[in-house]
Every structure is written in structure tokens, then in C-alpha cells.
DSSP file (Angstrom, degrees, kcal/mol; ACC not computed):
  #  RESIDUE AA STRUCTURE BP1 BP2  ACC     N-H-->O    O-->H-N    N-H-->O    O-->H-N    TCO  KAPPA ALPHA  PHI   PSI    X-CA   Y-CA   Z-CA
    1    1 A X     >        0   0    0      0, 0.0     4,-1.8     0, 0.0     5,-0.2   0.000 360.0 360.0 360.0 -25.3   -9.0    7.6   13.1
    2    2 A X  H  >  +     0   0    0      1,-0.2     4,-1.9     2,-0.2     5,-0.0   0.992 360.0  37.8 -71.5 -42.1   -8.5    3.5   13.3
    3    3 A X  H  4 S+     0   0    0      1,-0.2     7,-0.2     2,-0.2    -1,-0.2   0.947 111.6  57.4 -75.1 -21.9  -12.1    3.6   15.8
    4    4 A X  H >4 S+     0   0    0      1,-0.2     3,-1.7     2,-0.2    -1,-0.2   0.934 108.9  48.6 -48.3 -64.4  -13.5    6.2   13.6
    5    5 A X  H 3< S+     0   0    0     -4,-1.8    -1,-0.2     1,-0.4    -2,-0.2   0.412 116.8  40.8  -5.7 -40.5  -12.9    3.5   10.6
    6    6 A X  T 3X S+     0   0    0     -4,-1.9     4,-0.9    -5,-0.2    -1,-0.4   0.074  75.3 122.0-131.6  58.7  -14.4    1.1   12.2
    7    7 A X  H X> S+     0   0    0     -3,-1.7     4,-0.9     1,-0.2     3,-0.5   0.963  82.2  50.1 -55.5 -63.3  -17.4    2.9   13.8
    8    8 A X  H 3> S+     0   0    0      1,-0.2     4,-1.3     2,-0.2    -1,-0.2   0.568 104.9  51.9 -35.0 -37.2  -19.7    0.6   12.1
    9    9 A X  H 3> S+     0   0    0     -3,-0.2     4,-2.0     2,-0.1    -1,-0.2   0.771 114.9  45.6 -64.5 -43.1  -18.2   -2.5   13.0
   10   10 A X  H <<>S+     0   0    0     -4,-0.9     5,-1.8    -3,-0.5    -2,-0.2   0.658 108.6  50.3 -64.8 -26.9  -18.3   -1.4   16.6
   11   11 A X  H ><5S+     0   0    0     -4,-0.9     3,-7.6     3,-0.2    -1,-0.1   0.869  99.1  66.9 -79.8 -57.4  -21.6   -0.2   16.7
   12   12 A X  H 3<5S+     0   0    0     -4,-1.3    -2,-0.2     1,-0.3    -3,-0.1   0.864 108.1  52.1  -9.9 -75.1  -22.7   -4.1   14.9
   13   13 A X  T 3<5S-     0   0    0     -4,-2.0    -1,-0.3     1,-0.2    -2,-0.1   0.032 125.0-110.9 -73.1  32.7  -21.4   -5.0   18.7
   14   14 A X  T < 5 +     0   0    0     -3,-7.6     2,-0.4     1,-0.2    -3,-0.2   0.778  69.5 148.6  58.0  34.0  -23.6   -2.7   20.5
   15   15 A X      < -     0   0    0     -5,-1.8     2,-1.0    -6,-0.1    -1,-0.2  -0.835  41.9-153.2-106.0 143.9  -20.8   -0.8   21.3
   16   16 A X        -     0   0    0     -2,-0.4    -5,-0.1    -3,-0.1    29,-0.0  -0.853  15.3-146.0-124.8 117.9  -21.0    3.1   21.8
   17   17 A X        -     0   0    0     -2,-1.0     2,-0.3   -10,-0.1    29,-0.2  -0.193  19.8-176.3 -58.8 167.5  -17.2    4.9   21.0
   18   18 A X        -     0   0    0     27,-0.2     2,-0.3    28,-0.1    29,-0.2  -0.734  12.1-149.7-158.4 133.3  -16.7    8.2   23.5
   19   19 A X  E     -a   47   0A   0     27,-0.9    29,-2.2    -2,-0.3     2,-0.6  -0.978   8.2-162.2 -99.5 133.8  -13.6   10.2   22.9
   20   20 A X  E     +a   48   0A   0     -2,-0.3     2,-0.4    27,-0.2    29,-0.2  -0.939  15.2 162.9-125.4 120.4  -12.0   11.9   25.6
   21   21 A X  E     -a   49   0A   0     27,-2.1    29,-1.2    -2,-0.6     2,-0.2  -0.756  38.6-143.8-154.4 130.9   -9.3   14.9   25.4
   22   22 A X  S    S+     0   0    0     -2,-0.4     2,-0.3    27,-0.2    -1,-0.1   0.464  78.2 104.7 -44.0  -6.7   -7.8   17.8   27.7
   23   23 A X  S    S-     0   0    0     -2,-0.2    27,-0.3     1,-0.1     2,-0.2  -0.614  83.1-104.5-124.1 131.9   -7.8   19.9   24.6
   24   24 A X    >>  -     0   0    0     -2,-0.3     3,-1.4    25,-0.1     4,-0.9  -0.257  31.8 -98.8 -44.3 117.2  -10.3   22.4   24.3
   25   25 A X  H 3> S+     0   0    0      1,-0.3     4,-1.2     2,-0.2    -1,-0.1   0.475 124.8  58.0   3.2 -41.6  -13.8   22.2   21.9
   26   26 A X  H 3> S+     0   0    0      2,-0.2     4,-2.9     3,-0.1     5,-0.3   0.761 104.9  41.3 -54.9 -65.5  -12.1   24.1   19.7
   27   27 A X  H X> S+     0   0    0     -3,-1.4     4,-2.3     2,-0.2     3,-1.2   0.976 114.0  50.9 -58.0 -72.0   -9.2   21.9   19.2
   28   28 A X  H 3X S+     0   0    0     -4,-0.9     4,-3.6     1,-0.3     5,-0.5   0.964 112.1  51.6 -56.7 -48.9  -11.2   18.8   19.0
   29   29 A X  H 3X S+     0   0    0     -4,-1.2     4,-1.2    -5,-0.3    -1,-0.3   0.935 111.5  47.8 -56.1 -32.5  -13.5   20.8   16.2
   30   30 A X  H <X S+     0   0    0     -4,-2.9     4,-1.5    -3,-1.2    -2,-0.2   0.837 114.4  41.8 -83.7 -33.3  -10.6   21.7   14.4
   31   31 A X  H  X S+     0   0    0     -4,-2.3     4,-1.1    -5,-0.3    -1,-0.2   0.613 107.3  61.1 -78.0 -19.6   -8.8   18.1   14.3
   32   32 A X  H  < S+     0   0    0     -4,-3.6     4,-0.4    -5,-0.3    11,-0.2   0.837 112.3  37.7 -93.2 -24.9  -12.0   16.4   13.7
   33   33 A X  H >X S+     0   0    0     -4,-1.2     4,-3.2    -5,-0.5     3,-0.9   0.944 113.8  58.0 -55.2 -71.0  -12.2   18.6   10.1
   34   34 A X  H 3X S+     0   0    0     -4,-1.5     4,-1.2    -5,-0.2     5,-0.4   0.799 106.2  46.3 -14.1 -53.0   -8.6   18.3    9.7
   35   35 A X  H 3< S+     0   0    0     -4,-1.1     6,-3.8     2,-0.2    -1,-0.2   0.623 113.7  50.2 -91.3 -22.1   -9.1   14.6    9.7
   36   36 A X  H <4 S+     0   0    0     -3,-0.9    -2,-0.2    -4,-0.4    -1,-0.1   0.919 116.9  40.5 -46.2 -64.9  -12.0   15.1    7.3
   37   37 A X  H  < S+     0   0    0     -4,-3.2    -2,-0.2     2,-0.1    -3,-0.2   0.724 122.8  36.0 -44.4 -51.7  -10.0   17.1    5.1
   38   38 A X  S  < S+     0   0    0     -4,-1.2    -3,-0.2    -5,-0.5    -2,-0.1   0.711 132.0  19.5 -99.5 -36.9   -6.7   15.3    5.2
   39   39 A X  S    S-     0   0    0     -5,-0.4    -1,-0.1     2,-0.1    -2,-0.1   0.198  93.0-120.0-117.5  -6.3   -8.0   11.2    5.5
   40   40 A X        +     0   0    0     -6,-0.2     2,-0.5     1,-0.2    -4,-0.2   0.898  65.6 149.7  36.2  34.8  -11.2   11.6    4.3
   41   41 A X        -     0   0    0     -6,-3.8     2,-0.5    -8,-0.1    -1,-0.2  -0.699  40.3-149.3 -86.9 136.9  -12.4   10.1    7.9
   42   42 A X        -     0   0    0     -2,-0.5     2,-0.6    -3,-0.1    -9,-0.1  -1.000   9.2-147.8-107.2 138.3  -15.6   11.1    9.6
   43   43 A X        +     0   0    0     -2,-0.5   -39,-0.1   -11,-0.2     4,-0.1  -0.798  28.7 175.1-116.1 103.8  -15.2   10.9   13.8
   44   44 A X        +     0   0    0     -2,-0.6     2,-0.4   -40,-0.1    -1,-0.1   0.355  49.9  76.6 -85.8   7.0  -19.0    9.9   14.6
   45   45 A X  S    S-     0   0    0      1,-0.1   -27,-0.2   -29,-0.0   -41,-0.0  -0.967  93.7 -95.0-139.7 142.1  -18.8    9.5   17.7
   46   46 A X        -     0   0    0     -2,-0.4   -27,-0.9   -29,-0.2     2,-0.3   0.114  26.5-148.1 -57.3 174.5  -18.7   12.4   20.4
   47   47 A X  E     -a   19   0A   0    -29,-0.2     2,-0.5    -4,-0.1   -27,-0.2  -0.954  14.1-140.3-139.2 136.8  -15.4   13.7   21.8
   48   48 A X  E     -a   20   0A   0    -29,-2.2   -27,-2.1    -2,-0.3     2,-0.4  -0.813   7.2-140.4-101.1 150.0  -15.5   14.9   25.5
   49   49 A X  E     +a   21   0A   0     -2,-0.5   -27,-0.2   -29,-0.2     2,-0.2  -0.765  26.8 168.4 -88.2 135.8  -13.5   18.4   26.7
   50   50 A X        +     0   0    0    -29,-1.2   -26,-0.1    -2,-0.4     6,-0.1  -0.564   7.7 157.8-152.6  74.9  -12.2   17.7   29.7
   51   51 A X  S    S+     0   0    0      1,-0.2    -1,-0.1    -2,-0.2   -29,-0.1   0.763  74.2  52.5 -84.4 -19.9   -9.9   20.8   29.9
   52   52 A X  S    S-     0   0    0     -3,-0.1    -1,-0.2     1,-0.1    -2,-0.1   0.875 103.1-131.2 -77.1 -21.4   -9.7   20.6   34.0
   53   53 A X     >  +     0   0    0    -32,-0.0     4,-1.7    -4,-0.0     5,-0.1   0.373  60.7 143.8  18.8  41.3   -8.7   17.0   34.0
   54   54 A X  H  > S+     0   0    0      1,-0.3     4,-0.8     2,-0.2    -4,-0.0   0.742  74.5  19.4 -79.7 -41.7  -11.0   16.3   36.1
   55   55 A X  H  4 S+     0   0    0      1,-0.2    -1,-0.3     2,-0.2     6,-0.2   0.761 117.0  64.2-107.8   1.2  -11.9   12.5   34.4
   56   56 A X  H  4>S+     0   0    0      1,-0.2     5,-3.1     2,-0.2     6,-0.3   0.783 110.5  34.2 -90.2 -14.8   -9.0   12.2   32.6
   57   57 A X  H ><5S+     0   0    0     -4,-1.7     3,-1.4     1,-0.2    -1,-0.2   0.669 114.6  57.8 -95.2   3.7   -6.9   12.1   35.9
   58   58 A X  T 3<5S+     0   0    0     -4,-0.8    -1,-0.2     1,-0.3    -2,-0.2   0.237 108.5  52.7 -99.1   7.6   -9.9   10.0   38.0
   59   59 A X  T 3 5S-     0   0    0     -3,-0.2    -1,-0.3    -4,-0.1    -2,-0.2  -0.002 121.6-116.5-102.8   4.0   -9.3    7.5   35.0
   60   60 A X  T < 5S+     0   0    0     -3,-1.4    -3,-0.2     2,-0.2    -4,-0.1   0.600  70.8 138.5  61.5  25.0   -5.6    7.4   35.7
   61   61 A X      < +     0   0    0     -5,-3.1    11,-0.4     1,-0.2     2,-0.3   0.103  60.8  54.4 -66.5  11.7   -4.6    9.1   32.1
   62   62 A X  S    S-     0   0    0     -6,-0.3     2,-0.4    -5,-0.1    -1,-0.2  -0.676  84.0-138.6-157.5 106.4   -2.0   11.4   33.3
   63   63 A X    >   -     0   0    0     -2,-0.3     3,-2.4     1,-0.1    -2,-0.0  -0.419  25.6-107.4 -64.8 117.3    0.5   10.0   35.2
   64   64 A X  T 3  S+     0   0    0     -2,-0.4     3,-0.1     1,-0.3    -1,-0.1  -0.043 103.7  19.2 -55.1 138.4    1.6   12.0   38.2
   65   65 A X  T 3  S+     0   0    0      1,-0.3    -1,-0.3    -3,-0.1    -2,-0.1   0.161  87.7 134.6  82.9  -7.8    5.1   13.6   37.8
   66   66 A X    <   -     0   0    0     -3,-2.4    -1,-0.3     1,-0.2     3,-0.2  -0.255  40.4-166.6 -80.1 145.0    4.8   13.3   34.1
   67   67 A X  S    S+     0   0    0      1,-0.3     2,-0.3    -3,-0.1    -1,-0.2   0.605  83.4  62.3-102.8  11.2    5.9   16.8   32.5
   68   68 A X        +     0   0    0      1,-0.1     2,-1.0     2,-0.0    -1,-0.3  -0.675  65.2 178.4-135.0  75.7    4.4   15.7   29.2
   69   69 A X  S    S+     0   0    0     -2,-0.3   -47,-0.1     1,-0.3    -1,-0.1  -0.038  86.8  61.6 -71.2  38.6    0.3   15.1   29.7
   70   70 A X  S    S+     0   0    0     -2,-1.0    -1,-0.3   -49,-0.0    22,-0.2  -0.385  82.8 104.1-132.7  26.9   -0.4   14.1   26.0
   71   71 A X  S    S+     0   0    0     -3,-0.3    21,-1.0   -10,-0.2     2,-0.3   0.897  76.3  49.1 -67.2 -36.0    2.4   10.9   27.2
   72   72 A X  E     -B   91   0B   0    -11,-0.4     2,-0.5    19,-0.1    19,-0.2  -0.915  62.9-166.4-119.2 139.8   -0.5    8.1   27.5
   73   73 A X  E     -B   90   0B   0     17,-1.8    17,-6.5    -2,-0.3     2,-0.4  -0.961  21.4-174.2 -83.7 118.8   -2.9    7.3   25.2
   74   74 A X  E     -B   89   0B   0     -2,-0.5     2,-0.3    15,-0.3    15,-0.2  -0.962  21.3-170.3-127.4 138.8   -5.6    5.1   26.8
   75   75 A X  E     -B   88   0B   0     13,-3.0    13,-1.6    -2,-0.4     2,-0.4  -0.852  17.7-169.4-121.0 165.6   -8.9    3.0   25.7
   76   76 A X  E     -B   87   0B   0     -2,-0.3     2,-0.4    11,-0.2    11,-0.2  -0.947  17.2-137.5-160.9 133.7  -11.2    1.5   28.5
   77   77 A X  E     -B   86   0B   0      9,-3.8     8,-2.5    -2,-0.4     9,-0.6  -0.842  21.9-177.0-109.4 129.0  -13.9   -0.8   28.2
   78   78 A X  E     -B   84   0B   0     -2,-0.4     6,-0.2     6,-0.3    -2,-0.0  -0.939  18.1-133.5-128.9 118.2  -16.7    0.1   30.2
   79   79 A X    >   -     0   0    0      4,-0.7     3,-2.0    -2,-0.6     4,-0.2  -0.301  34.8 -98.4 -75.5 177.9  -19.9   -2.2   30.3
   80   80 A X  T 3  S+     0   0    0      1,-0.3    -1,-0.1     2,-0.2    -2,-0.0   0.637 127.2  59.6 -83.6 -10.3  -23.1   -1.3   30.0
   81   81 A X  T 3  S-     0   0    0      1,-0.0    -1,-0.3     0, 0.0    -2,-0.1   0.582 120.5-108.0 -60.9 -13.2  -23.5   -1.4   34.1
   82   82 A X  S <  S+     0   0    0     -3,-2.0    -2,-0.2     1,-0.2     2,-0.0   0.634  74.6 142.7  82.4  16.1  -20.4    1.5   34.0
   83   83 A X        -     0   0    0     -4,-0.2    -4,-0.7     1,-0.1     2,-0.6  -0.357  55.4-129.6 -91.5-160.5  -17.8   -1.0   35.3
   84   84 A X  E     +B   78   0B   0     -6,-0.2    -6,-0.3     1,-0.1     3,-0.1  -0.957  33.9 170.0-141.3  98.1  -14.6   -0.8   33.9
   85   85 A X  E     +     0   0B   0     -8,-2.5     2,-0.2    -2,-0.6    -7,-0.1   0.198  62.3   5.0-124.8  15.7  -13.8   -4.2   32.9
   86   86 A X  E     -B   77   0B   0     -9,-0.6    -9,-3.8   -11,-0.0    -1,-0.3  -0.655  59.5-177.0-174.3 147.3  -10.3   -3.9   30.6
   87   87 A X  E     -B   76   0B   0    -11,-0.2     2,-0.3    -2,-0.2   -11,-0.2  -0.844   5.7-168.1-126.5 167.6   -7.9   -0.7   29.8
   88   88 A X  E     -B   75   0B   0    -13,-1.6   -13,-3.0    -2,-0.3     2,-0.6  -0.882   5.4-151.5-159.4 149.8   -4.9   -0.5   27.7
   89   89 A X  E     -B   74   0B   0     -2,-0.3     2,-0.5   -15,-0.2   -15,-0.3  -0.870  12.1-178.9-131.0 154.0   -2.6    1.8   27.3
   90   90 A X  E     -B   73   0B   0    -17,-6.5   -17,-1.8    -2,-0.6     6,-0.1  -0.902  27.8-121.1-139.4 144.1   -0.2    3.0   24.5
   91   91 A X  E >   -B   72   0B   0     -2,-0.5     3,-0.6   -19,-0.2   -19,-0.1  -0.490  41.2-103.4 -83.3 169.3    2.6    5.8   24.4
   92   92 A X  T 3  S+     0   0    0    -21,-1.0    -1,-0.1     1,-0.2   -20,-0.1   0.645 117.6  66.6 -84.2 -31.7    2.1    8.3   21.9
   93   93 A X  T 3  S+     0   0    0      2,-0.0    -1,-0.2     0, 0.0     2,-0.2   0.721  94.1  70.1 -64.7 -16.9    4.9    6.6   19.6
   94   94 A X  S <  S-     0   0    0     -3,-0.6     2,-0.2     1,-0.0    -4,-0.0  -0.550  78.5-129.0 -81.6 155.8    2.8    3.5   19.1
   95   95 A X        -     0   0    0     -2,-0.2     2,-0.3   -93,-0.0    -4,-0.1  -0.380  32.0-116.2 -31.7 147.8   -0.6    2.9   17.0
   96   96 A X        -     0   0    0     -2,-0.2     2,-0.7    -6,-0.1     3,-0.1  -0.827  21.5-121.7-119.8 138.2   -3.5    1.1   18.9
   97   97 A X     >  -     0   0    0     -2,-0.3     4,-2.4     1,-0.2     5,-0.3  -0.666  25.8-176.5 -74.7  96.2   -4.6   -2.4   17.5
   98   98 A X  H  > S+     0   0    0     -2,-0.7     4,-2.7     1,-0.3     5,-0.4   0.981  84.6  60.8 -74.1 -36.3   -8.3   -1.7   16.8
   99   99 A X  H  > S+     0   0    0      1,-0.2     4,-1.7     2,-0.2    -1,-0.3   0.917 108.2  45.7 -59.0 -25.1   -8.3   -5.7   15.8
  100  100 A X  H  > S+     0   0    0     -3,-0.3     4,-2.7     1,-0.2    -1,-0.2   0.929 116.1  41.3 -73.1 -41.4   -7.3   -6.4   19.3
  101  101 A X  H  X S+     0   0    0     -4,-2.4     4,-1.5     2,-0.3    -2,-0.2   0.872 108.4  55.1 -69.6 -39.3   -9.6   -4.3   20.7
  102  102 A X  H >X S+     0   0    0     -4,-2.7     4,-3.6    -5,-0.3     3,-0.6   0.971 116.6  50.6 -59.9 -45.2  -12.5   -5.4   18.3
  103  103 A X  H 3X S+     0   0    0     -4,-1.7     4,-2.6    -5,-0.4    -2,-0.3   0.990 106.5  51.2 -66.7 -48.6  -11.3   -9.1   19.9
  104  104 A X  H 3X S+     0   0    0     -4,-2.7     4,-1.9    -5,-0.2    -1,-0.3   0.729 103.8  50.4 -61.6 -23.6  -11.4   -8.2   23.1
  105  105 A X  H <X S+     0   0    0     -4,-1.5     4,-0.7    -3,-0.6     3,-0.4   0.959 115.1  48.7 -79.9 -55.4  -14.8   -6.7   23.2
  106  106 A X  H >X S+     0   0    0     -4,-3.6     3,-2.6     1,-0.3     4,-1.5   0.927 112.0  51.1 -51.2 -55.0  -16.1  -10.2   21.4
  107  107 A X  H >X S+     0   0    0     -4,-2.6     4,-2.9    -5,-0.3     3,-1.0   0.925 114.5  42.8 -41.2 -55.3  -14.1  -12.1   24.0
  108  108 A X  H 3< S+     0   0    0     -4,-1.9     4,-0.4    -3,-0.4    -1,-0.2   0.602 113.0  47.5 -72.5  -2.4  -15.7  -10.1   26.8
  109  109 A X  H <X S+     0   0    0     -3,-2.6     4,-0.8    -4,-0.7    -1,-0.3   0.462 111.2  56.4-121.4  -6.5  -19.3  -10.1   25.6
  110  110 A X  H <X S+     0   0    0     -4,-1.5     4,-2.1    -3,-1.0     6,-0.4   0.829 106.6  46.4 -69.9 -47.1  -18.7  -14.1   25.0
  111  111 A X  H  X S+     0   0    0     -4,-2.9     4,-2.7    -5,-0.3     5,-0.2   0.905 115.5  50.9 -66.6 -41.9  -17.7  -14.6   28.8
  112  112 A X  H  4 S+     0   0    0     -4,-0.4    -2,-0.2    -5,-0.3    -3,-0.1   0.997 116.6  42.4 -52.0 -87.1  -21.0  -12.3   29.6
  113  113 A X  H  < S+     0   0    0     -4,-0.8    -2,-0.2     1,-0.2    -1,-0.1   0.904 129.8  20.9 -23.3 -88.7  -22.9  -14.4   27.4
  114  114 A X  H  < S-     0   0    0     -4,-2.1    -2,-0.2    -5,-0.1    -1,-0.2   0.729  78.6-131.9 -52.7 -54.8  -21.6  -17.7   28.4
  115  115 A X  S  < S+     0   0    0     -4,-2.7     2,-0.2     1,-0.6    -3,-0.2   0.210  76.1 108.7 102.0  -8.5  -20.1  -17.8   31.8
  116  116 A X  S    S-     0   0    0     -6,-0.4    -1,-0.6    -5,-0.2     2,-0.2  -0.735  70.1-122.1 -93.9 171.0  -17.1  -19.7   30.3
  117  117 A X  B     -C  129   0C   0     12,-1.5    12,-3.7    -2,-0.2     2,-0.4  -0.740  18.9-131.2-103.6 153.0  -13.5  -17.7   29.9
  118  118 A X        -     0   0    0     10,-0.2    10,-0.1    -2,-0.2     3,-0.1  -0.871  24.3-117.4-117.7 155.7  -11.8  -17.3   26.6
  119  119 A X    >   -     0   0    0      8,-0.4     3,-2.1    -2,-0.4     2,-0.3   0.124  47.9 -68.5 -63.8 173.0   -7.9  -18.3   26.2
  120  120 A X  T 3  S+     0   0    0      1,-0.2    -1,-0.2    -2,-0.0     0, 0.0  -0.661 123.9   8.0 -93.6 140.9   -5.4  -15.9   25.3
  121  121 A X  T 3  S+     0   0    0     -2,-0.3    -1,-0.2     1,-0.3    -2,-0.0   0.582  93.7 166.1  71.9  29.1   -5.5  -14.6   21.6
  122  122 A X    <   -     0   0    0     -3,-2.1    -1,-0.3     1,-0.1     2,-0.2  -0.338  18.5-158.0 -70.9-179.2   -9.3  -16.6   21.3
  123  123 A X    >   -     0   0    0    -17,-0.1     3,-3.2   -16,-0.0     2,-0.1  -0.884  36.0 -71.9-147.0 152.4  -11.4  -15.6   18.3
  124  124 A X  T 3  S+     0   0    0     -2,-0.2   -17,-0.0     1,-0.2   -18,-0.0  -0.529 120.9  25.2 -50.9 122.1  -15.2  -15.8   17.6
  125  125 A X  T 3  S+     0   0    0      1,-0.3    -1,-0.2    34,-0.2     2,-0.1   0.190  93.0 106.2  79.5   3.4  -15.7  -19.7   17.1
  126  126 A X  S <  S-     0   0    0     -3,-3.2    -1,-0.3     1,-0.1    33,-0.3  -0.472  77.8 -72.3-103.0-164.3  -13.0  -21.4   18.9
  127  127 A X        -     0   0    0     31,-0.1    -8,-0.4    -2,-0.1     2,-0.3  -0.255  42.5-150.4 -65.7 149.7  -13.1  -23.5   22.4
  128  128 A X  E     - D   0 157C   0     29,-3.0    29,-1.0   -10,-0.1     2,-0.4  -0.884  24.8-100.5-124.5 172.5  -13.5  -21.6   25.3
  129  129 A X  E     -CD 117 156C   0    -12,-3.7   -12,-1.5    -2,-0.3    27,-0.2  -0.431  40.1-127.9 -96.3 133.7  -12.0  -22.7   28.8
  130  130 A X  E     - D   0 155C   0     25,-2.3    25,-0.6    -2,-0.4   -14,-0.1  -0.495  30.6-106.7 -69.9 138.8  -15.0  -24.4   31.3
  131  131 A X        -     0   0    0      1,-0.1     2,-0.3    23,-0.1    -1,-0.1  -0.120  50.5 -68.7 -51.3 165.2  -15.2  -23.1   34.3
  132  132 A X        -     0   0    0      1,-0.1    -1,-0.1    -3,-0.1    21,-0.1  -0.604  35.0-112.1 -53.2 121.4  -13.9  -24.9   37.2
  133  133 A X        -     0   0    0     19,-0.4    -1,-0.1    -2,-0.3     3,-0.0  -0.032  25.6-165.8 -42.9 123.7  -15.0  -28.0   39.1
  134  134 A X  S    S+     0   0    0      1,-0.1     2,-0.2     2,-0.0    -1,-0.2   0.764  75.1  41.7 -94.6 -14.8  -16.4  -26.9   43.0
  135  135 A X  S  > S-     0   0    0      1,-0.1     4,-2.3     0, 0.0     5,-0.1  -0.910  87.4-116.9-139.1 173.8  -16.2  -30.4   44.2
  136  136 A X  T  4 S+     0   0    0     -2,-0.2     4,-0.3     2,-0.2    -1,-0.1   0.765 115.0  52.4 -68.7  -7.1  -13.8  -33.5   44.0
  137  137 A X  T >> S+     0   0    0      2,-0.2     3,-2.4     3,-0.1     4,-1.6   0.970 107.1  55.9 -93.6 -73.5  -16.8  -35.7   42.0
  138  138 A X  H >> S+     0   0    0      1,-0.4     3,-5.9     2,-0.2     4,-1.0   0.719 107.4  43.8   1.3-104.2  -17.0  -32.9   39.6
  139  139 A X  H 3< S+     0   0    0     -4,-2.3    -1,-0.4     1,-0.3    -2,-0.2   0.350 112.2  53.1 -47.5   2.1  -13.4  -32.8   38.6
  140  140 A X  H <4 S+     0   0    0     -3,-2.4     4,-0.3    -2,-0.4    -1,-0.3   0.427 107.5  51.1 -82.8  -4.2  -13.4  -36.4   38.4
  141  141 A X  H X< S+     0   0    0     -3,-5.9     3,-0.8    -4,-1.6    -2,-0.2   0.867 101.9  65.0 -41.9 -68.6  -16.5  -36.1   36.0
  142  142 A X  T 3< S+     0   0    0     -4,-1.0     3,-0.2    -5,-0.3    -1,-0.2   0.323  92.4  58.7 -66.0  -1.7  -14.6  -33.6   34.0
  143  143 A X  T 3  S+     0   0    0      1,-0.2    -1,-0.3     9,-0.1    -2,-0.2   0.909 110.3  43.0 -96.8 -24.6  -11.9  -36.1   32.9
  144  144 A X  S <  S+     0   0    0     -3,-0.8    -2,-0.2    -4,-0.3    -1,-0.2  -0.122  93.8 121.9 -59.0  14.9  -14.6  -38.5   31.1
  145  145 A X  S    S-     0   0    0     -3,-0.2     4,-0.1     1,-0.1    -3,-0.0  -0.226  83.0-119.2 -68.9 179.2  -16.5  -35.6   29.5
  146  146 A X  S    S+     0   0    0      2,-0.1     2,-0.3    -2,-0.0    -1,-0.1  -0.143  91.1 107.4-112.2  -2.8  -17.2  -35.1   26.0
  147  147 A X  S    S-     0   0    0     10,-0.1     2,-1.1     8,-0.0    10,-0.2  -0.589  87.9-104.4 -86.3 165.2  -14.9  -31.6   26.9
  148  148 A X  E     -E  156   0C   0      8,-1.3     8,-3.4    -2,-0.3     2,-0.4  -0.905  50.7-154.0-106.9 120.2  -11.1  -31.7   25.4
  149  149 A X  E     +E  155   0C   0     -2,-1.1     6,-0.2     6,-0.2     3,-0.1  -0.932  39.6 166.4-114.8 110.7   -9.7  -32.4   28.6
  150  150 A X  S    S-     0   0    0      4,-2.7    -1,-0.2    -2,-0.4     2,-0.1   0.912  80.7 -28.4 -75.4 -72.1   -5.9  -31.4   29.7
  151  151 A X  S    S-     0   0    0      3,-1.0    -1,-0.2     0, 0.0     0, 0.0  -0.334  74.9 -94.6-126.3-161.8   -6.3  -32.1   33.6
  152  152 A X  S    S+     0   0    0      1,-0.2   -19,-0.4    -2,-0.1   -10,-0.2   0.728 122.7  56.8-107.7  -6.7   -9.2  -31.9   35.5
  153  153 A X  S    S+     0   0    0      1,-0.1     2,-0.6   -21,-0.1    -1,-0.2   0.671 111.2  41.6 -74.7 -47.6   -8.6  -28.6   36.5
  154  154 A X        +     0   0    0    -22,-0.1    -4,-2.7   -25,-0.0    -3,-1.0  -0.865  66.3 125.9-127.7 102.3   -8.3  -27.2   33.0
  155  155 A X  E     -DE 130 149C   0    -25,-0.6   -25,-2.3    -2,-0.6    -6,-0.2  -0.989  31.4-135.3-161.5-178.8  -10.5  -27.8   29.4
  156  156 A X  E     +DE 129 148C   0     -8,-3.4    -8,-1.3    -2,-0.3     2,-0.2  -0.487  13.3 178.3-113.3 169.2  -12.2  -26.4   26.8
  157  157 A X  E     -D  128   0C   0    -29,-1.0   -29,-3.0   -10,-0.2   -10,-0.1  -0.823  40.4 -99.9-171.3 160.8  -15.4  -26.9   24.7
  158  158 A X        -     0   0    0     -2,-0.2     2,-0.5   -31,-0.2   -31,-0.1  -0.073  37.9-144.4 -75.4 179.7  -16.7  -25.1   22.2
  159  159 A X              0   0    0    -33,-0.3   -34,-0.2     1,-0.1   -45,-0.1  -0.788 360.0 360.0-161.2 125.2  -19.8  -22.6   23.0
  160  160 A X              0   0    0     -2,-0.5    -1,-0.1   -46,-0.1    -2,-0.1   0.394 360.0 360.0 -42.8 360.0  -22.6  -21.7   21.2
């Protein structure tokens, strides 16, 4: 329900939801009314049946030995090349952070963008970390820059 909820926000960022679940067409039709019904949610975004488990174990979502295949809840960010460029995964007793995720996509489509890397827990509009120096005049460059400079190895600046 949380991506359903923010389908619109997700979309903003050119991003396209997929659902995936071992549970039959049926099942997925009936929970996605249910959730209609019950939340007043609408699921916009397809749900795949994937009763052989064909992608859900070629995605590593059911862990081998597990006697309980509804265990992992998993999201995967897949770019628009098909690579697979972050997962997370959450037991079935937890809630997924759709704000983490919503950050994480910005982060990743900033680095894309940009070519710089964002820090842990960045946000749309703070510094993001400069790549590295490839030679020693370089990195001695980078400690007189206009960048906020720890070492010469490591700084930030903002990016457009």
C-alpha cells in the first residue's frame, strides 16, 4: 500500500512500480480490491504472477532451505538499462520505508546525473562527495579548491 500511496510521487521521478508475487492472479485480484475496499488504496501499478518461481528465485527472494517462502519481502531498483543497481530486503514483521526508498532513487539518479557520489542519509540539495583525484597534482589541487575540503582524498561541493 505505502508505493501504491505514493505512485504519483514515484512516477514525478520517472520511475515505473512492478509488483511481483508467487500468489496466483486470483489472489493478487482479490487483495488488490480488498485493499480498495478496506484502505481506500488504488494499486496502479501491475502485479506480476510468478506462481513457478521462476524470477522470484533468479532474484534471490526465497531463500533456500526456508520452509516459509512469503519470509522476505524485497524491492530492487532496476535502471532503465535493466541493471540492478540497489535491493533491500525486509522480513515480513517489518514495514518498508517508502521515504528511504523515494531517497534512494534521488540519490541514485543524482550520481547518474552528476558523476559525483552522495553521503550516507544525503537529501536533494546537500553536498555531494567529489570524485577522486587520479594523480598526485590533482590531490594537491583539491586542498586549495573552492570544495569543503577534509583531506585530499575526501570533499564535497554542492551540485547543480
Amino acid at each position: 500500500m505505502g508505493f501504491a500511496k505514493h505512485h504519483d510521487e514515484f512516477k514525478s521521478l520517472n520511475v515505473e512500480l512492478l509488483g511481483l508475487s508467487i500468489d496466483s492472479l486470483y489472489s493478487h485480484i482479490a487483495w488488490v480490491r480488498s485493499i480498495k475496499e478496506k484502505f481506500g488504496v488504488d494499486i496502479k501499478f501491475p502485479i506480476i504472477e510468478d506462481l513457478s518461481m521462476t524470477v522470484a528465485k533468479s532474484y534471490g527472494m526465497l531463500h533456500p532451505g526456508a520452509s516459509d517462502t512469503s519470509a522476505v519481502r524485497a524491492t530492487f531498483f532496476i535502471d532503465p538499462k535493466g541493471v540492478l543497481r540497489a535491493m533491500v530486503y525486509y522480513p515480513m514483521s517489518n514495514g518498508r520505508s517508502i521515504a528511504e526508498f523515494m531517497r534512494v532513487i534521488k540519490a541514485l539518479q543524482k550520481s547518474d546525473e552528476s558523476g559525483f557520489a552522495t553521503p550516507e542519509n544525503w537529501q536533494p540539495g546537500e553536498a555531494c562527495i567529489v570524485p577522486p583525484p587520479k594523480t598526485t597534482a590533482d590531490a594537491d589541487s583539491r586542498m586549495t579548491s573552492e570544495h569543503d575540503v577534509t583531506d585530499w582524498y575526501f570533499s564535497k561541493t554542492k551540485v547543480k
